[in-house]
C-alpha beads as a LAMMPS data file, in Angstrom:
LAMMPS data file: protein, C-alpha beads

183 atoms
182 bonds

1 atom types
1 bond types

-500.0 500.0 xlo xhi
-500.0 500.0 ylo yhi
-500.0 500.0 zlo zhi

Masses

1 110.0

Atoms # bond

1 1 1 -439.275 230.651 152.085
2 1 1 -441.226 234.023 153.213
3 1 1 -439.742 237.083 152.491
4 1 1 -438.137 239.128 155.465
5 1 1 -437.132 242.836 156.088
6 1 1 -434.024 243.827 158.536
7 1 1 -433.606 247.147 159.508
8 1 1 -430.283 247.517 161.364
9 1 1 -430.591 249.965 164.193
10 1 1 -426.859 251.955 163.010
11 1 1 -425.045 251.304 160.099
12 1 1 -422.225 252.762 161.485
13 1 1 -420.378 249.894 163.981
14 1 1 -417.518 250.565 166.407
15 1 1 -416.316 253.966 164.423
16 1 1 -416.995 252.183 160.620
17 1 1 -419.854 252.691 158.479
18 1 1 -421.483 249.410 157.353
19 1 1 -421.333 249.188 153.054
20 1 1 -424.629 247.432 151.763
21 1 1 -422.191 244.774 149.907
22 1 1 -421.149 243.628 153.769
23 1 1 -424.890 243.946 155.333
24 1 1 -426.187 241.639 152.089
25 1 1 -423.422 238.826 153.952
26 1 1 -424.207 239.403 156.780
27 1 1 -427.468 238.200 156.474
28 1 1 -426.088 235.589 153.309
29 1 1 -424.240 234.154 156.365
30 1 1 -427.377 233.308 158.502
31 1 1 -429.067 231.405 155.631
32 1 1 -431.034 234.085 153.786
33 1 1 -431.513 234.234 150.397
34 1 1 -432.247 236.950 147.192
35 1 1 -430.947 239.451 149.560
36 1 1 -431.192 243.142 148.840
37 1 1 -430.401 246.791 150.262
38 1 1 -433.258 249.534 150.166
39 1 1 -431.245 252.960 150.222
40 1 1 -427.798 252.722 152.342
41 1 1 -428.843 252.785 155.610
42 1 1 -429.791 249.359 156.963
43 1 1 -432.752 248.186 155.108
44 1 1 -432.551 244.562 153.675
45 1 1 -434.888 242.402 151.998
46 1 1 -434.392 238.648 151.660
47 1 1 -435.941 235.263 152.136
48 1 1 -435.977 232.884 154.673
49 1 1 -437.581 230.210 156.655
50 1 1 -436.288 231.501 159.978
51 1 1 -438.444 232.887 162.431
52 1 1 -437.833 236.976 162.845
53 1 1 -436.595 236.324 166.620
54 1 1 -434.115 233.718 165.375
55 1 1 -433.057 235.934 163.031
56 1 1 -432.252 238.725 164.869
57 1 1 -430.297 236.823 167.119
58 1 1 -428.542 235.067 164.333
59 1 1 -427.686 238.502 162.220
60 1 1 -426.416 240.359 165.590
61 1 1 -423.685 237.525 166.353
62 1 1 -423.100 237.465 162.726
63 1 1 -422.395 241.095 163.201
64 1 1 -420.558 241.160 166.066
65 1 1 -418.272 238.536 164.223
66 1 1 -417.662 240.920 161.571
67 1 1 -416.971 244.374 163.074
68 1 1 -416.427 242.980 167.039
69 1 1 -419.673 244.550 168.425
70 1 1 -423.213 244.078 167.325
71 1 1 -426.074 246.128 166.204
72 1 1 -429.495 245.757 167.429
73 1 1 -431.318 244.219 164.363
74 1 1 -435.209 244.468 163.682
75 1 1 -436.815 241.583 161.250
76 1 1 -440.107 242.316 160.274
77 1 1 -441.975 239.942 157.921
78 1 1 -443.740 240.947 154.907
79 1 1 -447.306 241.017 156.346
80 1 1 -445.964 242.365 159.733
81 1 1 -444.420 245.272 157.613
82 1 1 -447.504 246.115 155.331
83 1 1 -449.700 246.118 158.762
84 1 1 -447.517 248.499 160.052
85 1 1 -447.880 250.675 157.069
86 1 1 -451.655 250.198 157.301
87 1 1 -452.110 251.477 160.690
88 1 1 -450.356 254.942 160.338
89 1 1 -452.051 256.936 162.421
90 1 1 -451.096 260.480 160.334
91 1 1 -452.283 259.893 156.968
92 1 1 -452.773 262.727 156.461
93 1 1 -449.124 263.826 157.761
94 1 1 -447.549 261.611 155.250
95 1 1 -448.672 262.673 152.316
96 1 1 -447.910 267.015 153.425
97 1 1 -444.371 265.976 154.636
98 1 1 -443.311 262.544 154.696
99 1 1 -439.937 263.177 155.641
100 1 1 -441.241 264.376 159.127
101 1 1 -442.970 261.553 160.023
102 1 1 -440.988 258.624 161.722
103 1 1 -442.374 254.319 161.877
104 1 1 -440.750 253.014 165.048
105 1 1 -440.126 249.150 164.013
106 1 1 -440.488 247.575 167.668
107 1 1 -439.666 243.895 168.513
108 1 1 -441.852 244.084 171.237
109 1 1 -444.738 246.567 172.017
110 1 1 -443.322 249.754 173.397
111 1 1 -444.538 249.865 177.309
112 1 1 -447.227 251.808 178.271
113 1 1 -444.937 253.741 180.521
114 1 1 -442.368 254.529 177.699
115 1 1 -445.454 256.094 175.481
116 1 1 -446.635 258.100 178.035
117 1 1 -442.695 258.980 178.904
118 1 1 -442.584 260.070 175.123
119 1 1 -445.854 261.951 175.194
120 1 1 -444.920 264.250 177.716
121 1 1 -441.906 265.616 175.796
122 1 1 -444.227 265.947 172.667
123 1 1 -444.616 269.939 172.002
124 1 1 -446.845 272.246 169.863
125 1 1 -448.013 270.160 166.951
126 1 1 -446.277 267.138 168.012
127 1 1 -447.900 263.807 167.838
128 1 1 -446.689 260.271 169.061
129 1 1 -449.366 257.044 168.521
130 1 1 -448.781 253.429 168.847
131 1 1 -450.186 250.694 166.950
132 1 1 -452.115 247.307 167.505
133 1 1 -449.178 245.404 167.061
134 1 1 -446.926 247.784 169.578
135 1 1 -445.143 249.726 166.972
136 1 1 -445.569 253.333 167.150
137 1 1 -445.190 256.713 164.712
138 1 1 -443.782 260.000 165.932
139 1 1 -444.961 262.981 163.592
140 1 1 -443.099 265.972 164.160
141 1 1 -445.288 269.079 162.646
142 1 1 -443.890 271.940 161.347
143 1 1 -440.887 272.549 163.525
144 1 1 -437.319 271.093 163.020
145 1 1 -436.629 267.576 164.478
146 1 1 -433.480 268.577 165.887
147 1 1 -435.005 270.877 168.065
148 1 1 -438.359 268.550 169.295
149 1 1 -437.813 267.177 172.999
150 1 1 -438.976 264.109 172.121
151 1 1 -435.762 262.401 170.834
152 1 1 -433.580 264.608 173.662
153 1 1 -432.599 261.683 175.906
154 1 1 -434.569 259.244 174.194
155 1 1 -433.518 255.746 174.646
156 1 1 -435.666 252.905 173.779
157 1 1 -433.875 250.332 176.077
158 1 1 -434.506 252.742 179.110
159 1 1 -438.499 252.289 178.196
160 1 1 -437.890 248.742 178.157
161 1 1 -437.973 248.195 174.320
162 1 1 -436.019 247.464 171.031
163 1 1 -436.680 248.928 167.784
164 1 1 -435.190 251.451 164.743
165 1 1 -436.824 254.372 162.603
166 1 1 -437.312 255.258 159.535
167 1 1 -438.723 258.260 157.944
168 1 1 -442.140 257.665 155.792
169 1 1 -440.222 257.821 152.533
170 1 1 -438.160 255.358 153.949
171 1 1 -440.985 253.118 154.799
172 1 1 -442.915 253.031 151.790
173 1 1 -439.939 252.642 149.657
174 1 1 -439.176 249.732 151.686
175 1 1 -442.735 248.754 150.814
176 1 1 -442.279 249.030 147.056
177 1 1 -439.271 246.701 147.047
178 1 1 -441.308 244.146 149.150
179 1 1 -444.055 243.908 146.170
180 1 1 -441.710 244.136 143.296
181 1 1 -439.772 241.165 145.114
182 1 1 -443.113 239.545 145.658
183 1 1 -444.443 239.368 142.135

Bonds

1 1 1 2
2 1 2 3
3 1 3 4
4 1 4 5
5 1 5 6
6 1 6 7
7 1 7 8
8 1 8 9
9 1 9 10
10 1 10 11
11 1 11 12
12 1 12 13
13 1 13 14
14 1 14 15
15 1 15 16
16 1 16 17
17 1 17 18
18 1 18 19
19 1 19 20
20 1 20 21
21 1 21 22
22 1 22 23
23 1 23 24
24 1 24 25
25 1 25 26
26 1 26 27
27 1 27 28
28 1 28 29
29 1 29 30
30 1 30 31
31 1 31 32
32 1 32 33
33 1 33 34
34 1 34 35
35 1 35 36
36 1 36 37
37 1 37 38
38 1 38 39
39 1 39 40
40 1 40 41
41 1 41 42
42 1 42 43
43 1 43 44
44 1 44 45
45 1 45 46
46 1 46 47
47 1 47 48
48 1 48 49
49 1 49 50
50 1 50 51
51 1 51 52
52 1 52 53
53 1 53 54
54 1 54 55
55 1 55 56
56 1 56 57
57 1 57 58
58 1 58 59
59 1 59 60
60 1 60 61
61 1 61 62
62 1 62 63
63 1 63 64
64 1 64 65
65 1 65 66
66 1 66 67
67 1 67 68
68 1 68 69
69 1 69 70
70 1 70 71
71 1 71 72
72 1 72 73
73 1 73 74
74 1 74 75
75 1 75 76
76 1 76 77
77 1 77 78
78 1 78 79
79 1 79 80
80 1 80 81
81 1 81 82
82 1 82 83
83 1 83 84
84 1 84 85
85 1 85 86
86 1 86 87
87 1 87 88
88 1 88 89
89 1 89 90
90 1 90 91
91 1 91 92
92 1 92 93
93 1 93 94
94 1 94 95
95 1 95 96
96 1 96 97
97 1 97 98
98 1 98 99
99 1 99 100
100 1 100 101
101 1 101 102
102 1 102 103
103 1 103 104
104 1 104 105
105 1 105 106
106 1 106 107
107 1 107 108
108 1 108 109
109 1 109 110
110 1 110 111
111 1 111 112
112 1 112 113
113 1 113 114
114 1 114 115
115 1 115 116
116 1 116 117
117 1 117 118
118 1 118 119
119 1 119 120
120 1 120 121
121 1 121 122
122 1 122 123
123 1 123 124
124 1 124 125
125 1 125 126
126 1 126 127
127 1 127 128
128 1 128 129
129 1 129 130
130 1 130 131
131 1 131 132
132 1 132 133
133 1 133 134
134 1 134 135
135 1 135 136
136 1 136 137
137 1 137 138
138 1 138 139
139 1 139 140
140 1 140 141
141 1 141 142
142 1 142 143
143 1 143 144
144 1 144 145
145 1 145 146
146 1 146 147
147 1 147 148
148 1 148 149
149 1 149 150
150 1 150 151
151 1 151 152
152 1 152 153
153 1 153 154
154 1 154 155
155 1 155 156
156 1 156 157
157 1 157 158
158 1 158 159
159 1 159 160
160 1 160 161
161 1 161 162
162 1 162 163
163 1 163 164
164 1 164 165
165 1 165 166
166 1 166 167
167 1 167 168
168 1 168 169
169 1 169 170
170 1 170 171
171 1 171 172
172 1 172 173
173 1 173 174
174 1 174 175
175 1 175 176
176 1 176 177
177 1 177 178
178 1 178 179
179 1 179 180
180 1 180 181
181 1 181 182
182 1 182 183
């Protein structure tokens, strides 16, 4: 069994905020295995033969069975997640202010016509790049993220797409628990 990562798109469900203990069953339910929270807010770890499409199917009913609405669930697996480490395009970014840089976890690639929807609201020293695999990073520069134009409005499913964030610090302690868990 290969090790998986699930990054729920909102840990908080119809008005009540998810608690690790109930994520970890969630995804106990659907067959995985050595399950474990990163930080509280949506990132799990666990094994499992499944594919990461069945699985995201599988943990959204699961959900919706819980709490009586589902979440949109990403499931990355190990080597898709380190890839998408790899190819940060702000390297340099990360390491001055990691909290200001955001990984976009996509199912599928983001459109063409979403990106270039995304890069016209990008302002000053704001940067947006996607990667090989269709995932993309939004680095925000000096500024404050509540005021940048990019999120104003933003909806993935209007640029025909499904994914979640995370900040860099997020991301690579994500990464960390995937090669502890690994050796």
């Amino acid at each position: 069994m290969s090790i998986k990562i699930v990054l729920m798109r909102s840990i908080v469900i119809g008005g009540q905020r998810v608690k690790m203990s109930d994520a970890r069953a969630l995804v106990e339910r659907v067959g995985g295995t050595d399950v474990r929270s990163i930080i509280a807010t949506g990132n799990l770890l666990f094994r499992s033969s499944e594919t990461p499409r069945a699985l995201e199917g599988a943990l959204e009913a699961a959900c919706e069975s819980f709490y009586g609405r589902p979440t949109e669930m990403v499931v990355k697996t190990a080597e898709q997640w380190r890839s998408l480490l790899a190819a940060n395009p702000f390297p340099e970014e990360a390491k001055k202010a990691p909290s200001r840089l955001l990984v976009w976890a996509m199912r599928s690639p983001l459109p063409d016509n979403g990106l270039e929807q995304m890069r016209r609201r990008a302002h000053g020293e704001e940067r947006i790049a996607r990667t090989p695999d269709g995932d993309f990073y939004v680095w925000f520069g000096e500024g404050k993220i509540s005021d940048s134009k990019i999120p104003a409005g933003f909806s993935l499913k209007a640029l025909g797409a499904v994914g979640t964030n995370r900040n860099w610090n997020t991301a690579l302690k994500i990464a960390q628990a995937l090669e502890a868990m690994n050796g």
